[in-house]
N, C-alpha and C positions, 0 to 999 in steps of 0.2 A: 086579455083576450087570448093571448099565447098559451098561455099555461091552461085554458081550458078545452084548447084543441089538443092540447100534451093529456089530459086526462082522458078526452071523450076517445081518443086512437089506443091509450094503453087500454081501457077499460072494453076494445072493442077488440083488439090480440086477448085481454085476460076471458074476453067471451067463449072467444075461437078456441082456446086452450080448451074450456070446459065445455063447449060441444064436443069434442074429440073423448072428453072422459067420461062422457055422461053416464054410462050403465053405473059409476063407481059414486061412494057418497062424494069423491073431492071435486070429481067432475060437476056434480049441479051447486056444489059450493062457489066454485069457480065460474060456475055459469050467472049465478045471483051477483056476486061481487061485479065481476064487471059491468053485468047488466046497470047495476048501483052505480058503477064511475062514470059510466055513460050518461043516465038520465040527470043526475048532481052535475055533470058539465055542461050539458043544456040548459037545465035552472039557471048555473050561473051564471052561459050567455048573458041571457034575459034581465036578468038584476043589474047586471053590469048596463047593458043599454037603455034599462031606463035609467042607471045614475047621470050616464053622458047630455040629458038632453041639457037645454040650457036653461037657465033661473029669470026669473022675470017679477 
């Protein structure tokens, strides 16, 4: 669950970086990419707490 709070924070600095560059092609590169670490760190919230429930 660490490491996907470690993804969704960088992917939300690698956002901010590319709002700041946006007129240039690296800035909406940059803006995609992290948008992309963010939303895959959320998924994998989710995946992960439905592995945690319990078996029956």
């Amino acid at each position: 669950m660490t490491a996907n709070w470690i993804v969704i924070i960088v992917g939300i600095a690698v956002s901010f970086l590319g709002w700041y560059l946006t007129p240039h092609a690296w800035g909406y590169g940059l803006f995609g990419f992290g948008l992309a670490h963010i939303i895959l760190g959320i998924i994998d919230m989710f995946r992960f707490a439905s592995d945690e429930e319990p078996q029956s």
